[in-house]
VEXKE-854220 format. One record per residue: residue number from 1; x, y, z of N, C-alpha, C in turn. Coordinates in steps of 0.05 Angstrom, whole numbers, plus 32768, in hexadecimal, padded with zeros to 4 digits. Layout:
<recs>
 num   nX   nY   nZ  caX  caY  caZ   cX   cY   cZ
 NUM    X    Y    Z    X    Y    Z    X    Y    Z
...
</recs>
This chain:
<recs>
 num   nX   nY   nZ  caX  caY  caZ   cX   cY   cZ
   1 8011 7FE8 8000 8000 8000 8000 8012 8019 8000
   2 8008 802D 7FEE 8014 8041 7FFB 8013 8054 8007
   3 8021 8063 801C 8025 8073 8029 800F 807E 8028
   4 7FFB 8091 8042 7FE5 80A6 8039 7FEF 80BB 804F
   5 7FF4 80D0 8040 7FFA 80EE 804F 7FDF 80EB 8066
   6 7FDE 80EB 807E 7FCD 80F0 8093 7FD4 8106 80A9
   7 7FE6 8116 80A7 7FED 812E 80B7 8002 813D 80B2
   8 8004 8154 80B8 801B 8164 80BA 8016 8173 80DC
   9 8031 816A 80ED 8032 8172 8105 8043 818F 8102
  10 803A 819F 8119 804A 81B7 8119 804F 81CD 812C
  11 8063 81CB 8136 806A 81E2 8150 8063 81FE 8148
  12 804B 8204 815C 804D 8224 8156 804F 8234 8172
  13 8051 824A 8172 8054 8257 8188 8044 825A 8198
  14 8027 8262 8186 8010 8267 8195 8002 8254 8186
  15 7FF4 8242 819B 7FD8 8230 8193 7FC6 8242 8187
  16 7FB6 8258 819F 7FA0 8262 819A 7FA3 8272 817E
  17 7FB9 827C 8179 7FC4 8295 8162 7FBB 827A 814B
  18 7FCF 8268 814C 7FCA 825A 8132 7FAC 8249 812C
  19 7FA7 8244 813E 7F8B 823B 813D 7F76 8252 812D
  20 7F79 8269 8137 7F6B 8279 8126 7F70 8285 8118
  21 7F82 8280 8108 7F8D 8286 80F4 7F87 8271 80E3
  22 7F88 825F 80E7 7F7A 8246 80D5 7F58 8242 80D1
  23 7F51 8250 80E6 7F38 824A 80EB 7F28 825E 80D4
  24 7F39 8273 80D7 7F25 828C 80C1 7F2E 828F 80A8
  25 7F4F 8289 80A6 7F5B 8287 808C 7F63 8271 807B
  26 7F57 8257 8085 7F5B 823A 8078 7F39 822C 8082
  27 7F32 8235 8092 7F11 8229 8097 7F12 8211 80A9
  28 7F2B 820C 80B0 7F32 81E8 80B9 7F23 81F6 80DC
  29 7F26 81D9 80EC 7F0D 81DA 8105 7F22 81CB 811A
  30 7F20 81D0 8136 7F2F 81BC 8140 7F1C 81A5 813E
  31 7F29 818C 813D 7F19 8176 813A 7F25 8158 814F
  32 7F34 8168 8164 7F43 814F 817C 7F58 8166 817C
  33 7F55 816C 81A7 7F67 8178 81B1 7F72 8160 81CA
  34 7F84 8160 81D0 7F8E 8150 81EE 7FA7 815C 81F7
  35 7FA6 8154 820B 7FC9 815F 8217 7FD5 8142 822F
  36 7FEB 813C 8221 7FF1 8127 822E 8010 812F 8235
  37 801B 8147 8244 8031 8158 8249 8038 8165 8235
  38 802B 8164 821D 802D 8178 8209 8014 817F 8205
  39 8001 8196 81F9 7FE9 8196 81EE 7FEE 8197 81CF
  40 7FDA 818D 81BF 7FD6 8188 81A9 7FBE 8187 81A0
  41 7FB9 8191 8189 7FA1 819D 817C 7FA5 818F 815D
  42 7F8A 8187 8150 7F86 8173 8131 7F76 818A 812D
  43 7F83 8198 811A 7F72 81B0 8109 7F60 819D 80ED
  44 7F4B 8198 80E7 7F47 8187 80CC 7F27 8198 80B8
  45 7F28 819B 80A2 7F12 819C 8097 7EF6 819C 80A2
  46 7EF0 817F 80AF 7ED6 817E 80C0 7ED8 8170 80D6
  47 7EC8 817E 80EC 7ECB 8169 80FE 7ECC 8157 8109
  48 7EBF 813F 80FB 7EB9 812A 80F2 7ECA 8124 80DB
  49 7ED0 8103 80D0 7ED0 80F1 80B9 7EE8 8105 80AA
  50 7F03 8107 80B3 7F15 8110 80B2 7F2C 8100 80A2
  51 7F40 8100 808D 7F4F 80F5 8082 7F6E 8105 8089
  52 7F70 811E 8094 7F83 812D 8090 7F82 813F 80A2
  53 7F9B 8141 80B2 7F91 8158 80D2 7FAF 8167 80C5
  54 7FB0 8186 80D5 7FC0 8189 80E4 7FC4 818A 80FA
  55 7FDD 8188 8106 7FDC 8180 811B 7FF3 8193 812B
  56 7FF0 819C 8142 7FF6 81BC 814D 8007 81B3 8169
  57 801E 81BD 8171 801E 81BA 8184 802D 81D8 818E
  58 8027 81DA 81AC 803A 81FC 81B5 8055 81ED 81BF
  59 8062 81FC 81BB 8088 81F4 81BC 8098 8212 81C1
  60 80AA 820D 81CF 80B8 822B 81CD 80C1 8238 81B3
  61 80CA 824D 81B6 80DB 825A 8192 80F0 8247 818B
  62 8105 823B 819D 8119 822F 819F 8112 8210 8198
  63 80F8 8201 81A1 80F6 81E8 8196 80F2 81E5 817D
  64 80DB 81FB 816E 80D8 81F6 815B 80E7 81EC 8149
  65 80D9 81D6 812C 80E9 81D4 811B 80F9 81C2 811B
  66 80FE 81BD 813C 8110 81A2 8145 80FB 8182 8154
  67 8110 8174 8158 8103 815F 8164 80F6 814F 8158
  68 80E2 813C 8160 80D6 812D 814E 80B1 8131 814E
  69 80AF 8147 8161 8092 814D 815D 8085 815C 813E
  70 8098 816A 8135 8093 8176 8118 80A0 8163 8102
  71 8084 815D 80F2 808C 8142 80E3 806F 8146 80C7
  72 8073 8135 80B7 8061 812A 809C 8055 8113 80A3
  73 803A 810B 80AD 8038 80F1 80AF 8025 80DE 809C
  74 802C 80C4 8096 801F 80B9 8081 801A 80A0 8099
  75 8009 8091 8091 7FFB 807B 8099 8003 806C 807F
  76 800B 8048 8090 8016 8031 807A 8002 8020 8083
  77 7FF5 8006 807E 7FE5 7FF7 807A 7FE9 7FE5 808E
  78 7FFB 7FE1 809A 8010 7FCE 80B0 801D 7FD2 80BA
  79 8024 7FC7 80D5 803C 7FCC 80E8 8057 7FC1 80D3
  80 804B 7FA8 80C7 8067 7FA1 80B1 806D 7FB2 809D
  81 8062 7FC2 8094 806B 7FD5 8084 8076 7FF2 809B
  82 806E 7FF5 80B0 8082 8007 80BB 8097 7FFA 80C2
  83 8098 7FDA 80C5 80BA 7FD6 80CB 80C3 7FD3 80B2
  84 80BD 7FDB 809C 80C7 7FD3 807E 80CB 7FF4 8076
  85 80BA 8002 807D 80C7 801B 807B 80E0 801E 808A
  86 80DC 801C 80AA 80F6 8015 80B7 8113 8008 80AA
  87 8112 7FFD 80AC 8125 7FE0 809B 812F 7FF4 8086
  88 811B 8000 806E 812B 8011 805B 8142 8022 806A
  89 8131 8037 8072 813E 804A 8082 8154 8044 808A
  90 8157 8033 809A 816B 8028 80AF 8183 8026 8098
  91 8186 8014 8080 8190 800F 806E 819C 802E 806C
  92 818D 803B 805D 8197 8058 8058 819E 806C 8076
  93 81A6 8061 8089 81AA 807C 80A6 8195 808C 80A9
  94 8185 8085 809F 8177 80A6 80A7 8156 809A 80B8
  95 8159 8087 80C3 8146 8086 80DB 814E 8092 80EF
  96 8138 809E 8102 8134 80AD 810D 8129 80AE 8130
  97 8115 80A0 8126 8106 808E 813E 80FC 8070 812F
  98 810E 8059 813C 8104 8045 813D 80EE 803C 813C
  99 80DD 8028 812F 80C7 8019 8135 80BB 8017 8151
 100 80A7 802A 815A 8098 8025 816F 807B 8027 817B
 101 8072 8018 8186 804E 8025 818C 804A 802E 81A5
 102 8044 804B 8198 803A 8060 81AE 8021 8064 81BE
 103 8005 804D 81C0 7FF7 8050 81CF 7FE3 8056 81B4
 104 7FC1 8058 81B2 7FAA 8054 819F 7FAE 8068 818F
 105 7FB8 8084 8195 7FB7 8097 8189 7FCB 809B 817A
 106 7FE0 8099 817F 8000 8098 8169 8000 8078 8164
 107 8000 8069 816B 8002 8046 8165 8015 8040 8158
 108 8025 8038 814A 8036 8022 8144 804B 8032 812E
 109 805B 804C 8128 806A 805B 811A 8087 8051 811C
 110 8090 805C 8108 80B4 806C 810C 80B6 8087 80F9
 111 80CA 8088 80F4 80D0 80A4 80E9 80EE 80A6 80DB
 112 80EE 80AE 80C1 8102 80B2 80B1 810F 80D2 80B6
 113 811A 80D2 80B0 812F 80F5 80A3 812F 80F6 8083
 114 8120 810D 8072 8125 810D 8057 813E 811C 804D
 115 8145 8121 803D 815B 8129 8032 8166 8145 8041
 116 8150 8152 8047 8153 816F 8050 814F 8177 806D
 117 814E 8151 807C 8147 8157 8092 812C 8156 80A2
 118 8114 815B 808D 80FD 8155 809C 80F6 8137 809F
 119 80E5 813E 80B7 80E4 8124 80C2 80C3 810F 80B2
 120 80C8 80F9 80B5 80AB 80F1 80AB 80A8 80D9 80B3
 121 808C 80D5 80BF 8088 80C9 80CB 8070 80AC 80C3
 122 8080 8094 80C8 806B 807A 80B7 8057 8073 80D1
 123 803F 8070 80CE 8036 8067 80DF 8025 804A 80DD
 124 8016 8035 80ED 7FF9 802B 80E8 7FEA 802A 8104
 125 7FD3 802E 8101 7FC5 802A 8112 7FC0 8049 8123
 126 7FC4 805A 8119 7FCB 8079 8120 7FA9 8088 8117
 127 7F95 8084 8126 7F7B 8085 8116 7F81 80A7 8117
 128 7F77 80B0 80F6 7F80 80CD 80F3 7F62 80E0 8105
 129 7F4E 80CF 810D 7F37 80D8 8110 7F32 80C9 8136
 130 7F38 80D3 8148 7F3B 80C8 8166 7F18 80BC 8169
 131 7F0A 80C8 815A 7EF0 80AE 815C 7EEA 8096 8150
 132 7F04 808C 8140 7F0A 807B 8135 7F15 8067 813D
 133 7F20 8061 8158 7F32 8061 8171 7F25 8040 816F
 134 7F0D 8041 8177 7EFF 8022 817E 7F00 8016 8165
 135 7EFD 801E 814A 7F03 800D 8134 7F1D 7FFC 8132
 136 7F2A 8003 813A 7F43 7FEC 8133 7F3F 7FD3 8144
</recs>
């Protein structure tokens, strides 16, 4: 299968600033907020029946840009295809974060380095829609 773009994560300064700034000048809705020592916000189209979030987090001026919370994420069909994305990677140096499952909501990822540095992230089981959660 391949790859499906399912998010773009992103450090901003101000939640509330960027939130409405999206809200009046892109139309997108929050659609799943939580804070689990970070807060995080899924900006998406509709509130509901969602294919594609962004996804927000507040970070100092100094984190931004770094780390592994700002990322590209695609959804793979299998945990065997994230260790087969893995496996590539590994081959080429540029894994990042190892094969691991983070709990219903992140579930079963790793993460590459592209040419220029950004990070991207393979996931399965990562439901892009948190009321989706009991389907798997």
């Amino acid at each position: 299968m391949k790859p499906t773009l399912t998010h773009i994560a992103l450090g901003v300064q101000s939640l509330a600033r960027t939130i409405a700034f999206y809200e009046k000048h892109v139309r997108l809705r929050v659609a799943h907020e939580r804070d689990d020592g970070t807060r995080v916000v899924w900006l998406a189209e509709r509130e509901h029946d969602f294919d594609f979030v962004l996804v927000l987090f507040e970070v100092a001026e100094a984190a931004r840009g770094s780390g592994t919370l700002q990322h590209l994420g695609f959804a793979v069909s299998s945990r065997e295809e994230v260790d087969q994305v893995a496996a590539a990677g590994r081959a080429e140096g540029i894994v990042v974060v190892e094969p691991i499952y983070a709990g219903p909501i992140v579930g079963y990822f790793c993460m590459l380095r592209d040419p220029d540095g950004n990070l991207v992230e393979f996931s399965h089981g990562q439901p892009i829609d948190p009321e989706r959660l009991g389907d798997r």
